[in-house]
N, CA, C and O of each residue as an XYZ file, in Angstrom:
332
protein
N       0.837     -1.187      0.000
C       0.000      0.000      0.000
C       0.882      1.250      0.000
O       1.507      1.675      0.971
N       0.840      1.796     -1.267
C       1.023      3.533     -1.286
C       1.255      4.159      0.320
O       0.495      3.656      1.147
N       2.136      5.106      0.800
C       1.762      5.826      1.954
C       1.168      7.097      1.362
O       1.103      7.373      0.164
N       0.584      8.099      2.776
C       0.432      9.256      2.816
C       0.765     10.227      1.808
O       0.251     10.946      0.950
N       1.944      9.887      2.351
C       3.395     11.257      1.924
C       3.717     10.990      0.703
O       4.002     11.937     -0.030
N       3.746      9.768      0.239
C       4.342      9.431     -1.119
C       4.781     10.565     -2.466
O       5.823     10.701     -3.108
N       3.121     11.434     -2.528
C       3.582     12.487     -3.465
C       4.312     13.559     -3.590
O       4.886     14.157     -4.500
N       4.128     13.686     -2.237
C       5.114     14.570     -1.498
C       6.173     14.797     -1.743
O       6.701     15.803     -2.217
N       6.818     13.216     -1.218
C       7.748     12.778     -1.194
C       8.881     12.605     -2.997
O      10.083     12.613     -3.265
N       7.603     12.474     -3.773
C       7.991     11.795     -4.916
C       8.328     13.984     -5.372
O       9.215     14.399     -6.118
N       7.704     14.509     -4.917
C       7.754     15.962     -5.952
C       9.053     16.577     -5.225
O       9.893     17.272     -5.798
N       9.082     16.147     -3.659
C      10.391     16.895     -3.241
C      11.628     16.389     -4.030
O      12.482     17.243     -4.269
N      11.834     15.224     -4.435
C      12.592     14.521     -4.744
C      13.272     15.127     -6.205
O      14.451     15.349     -6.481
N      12.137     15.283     -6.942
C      12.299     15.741     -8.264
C      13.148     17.437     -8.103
O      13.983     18.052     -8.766
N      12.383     17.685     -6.865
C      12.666     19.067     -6.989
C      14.031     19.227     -5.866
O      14.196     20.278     -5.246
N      14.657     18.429     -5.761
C      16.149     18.438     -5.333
C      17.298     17.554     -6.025
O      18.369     17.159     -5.565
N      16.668     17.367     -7.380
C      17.271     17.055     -7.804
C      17.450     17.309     -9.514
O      17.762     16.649    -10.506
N      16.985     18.897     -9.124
C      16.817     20.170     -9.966
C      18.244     21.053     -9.820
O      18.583     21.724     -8.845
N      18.931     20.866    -10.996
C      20.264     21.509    -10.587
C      20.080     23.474    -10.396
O      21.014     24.160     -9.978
N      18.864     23.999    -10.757
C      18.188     24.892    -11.246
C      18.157     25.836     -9.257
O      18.570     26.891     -8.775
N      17.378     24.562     -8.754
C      17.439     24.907     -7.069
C      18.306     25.123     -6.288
O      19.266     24.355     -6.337
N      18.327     26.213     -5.283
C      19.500     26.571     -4.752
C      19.620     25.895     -4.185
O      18.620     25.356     -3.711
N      21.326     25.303     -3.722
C      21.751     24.403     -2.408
C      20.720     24.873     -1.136
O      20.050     23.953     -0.668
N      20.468     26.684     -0.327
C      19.368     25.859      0.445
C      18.400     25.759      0.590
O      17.861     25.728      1.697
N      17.668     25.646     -0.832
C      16.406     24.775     -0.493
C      16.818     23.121     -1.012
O      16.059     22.174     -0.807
N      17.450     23.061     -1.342
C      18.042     20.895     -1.826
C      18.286     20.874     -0.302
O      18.267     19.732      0.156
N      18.585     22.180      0.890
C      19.261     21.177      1.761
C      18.296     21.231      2.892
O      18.505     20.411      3.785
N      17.168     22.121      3.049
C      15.659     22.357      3.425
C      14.923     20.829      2.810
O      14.468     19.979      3.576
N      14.919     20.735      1.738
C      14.140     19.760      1.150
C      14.625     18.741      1.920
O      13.630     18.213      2.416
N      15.559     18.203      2.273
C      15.977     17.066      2.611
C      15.909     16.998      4.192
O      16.072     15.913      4.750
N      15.730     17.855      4.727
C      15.356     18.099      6.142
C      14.066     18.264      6.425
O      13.820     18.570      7.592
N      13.021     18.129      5.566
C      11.841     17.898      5.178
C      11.432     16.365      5.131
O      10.707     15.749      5.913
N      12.071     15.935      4.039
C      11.983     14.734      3.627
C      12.240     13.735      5.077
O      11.400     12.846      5.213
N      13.143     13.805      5.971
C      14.010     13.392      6.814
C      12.567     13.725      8.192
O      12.044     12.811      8.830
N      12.352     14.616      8.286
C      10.913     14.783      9.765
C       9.705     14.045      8.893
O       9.020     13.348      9.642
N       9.207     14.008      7.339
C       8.660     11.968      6.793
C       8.197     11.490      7.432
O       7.047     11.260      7.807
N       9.765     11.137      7.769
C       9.832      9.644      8.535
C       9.853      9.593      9.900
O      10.083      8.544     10.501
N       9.614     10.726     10.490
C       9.555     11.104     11.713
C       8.273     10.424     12.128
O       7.581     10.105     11.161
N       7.606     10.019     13.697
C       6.412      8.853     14.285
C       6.012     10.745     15.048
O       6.253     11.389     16.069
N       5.387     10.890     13.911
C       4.572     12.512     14.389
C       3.513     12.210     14.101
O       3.301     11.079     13.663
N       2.462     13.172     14.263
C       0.993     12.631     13.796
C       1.144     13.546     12.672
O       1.935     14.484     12.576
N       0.182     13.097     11.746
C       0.080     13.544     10.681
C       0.086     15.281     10.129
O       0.843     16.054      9.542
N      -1.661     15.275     10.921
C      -1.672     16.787     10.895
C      -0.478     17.729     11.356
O      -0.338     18.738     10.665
N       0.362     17.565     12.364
C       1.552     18.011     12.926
C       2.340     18.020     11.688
O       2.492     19.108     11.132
N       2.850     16.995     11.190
C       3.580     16.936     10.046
C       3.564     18.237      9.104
O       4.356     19.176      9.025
N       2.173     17.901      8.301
C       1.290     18.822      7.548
C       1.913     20.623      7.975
O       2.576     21.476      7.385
N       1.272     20.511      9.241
C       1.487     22.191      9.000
C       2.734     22.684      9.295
O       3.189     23.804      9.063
N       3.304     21.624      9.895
C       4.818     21.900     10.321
C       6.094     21.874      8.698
O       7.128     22.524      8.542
N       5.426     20.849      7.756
C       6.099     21.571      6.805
C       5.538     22.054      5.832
O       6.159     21.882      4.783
N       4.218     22.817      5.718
C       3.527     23.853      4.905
C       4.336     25.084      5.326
O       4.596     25.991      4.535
N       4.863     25.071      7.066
C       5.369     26.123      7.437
C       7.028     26.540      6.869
O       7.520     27.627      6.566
N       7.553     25.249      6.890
C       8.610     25.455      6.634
C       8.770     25.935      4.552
O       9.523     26.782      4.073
N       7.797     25.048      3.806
C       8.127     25.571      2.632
C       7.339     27.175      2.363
O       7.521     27.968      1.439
N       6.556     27.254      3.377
C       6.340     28.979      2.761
C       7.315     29.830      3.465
O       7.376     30.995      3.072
N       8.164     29.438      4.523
C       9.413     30.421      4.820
C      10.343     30.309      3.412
O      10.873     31.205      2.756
N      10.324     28.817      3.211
C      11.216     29.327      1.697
C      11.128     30.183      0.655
O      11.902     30.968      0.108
N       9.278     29.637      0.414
C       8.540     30.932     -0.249
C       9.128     32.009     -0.468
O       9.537     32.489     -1.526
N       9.170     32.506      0.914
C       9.567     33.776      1.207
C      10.734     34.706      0.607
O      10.685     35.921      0.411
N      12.100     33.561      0.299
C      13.061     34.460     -0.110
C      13.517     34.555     -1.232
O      14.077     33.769     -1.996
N      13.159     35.852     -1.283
C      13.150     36.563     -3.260
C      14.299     35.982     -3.902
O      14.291     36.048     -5.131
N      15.426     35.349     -3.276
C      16.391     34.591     -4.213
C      16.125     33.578     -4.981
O      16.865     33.148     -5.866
N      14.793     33.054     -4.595
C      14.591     31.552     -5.302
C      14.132     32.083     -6.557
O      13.636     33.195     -6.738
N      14.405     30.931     -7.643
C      13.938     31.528     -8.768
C      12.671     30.437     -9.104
O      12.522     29.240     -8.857
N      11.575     31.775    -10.008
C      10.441     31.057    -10.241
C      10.305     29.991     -9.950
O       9.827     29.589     -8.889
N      10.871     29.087    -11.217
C      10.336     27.532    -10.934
C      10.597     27.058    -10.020
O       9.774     26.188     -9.732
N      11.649     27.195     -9.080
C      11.697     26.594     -7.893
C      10.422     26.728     -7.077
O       9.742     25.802     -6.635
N      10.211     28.020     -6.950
C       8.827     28.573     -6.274
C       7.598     28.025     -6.518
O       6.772     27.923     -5.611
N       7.365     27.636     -7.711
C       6.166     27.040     -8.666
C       6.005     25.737     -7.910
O       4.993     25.405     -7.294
N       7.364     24.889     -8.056
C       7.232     23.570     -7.603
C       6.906     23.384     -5.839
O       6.408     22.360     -5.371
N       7.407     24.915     -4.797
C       7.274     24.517     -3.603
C       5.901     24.532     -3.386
O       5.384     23.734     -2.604
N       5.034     25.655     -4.219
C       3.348     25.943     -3.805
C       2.911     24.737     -4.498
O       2.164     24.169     -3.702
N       2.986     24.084     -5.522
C       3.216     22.260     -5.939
C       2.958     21.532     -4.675
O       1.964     20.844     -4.443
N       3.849     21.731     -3.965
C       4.168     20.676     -2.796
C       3.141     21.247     -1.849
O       2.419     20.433     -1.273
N       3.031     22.090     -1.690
C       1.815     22.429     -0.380
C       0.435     22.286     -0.738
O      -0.255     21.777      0.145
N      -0.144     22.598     -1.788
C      -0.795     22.248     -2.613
C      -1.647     20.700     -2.246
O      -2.838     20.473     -2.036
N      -0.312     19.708     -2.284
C      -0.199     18.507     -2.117
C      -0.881     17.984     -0.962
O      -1.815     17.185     -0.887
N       0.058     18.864      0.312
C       0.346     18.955      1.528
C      -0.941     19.852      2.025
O      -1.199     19.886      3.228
N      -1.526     20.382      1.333
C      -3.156     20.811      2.211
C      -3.820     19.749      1.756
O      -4.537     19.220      2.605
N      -3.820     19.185      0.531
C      -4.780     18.165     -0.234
C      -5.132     16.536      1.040
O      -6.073     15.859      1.453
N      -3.855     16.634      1.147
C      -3.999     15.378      2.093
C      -4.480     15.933      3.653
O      -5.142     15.185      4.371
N      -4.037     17.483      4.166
C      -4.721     18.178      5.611
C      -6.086     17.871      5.317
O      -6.632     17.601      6.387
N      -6.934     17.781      4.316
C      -8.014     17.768      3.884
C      -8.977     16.469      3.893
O     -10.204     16.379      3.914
N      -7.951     15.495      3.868
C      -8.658     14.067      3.725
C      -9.431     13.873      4.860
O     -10.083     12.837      4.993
């Protein structure tokens, strides 16, 4: 059985392994990826890293597509707050 996170998981992936993305969001992403697998409850999960990718949001260095793909991921990440 598929998990939860899977898409999540599957879009962060793509998107750190975007030579395009700055080192730190590849190194955010992976410290993301890494609290996953963390025995948190879900919803915790959820807003705890909706929070962390809209601080990335935040800094005007990222370029577009990087940006495109993080609201991608939250996107994702409310879709499943939602289930």
């Amino acid at each position: 059985m598929a998990g939860k996170f899977d898409k999540v998981e599957a879009a962060i992936k793509y998107l750190q392994e975007d030579p395009s993305a700055p080192r730190s969001v590849r190194e955010k992403l992976n410290a993301i990826t890494q609290y996953l697998k963390q025995p948190v409850d879900d919803s915790t999960k959820i807003a705890t890293i909706l929070s962390d990718i809209e601080e990335l949001c935040m800094d005007v260095n990222i370029p577009p597509f990087v940006r495109t793909q993080l609201y991608s991921i939250s996107g994702i990440l409310e879709s499943l707050g939602n289930e």
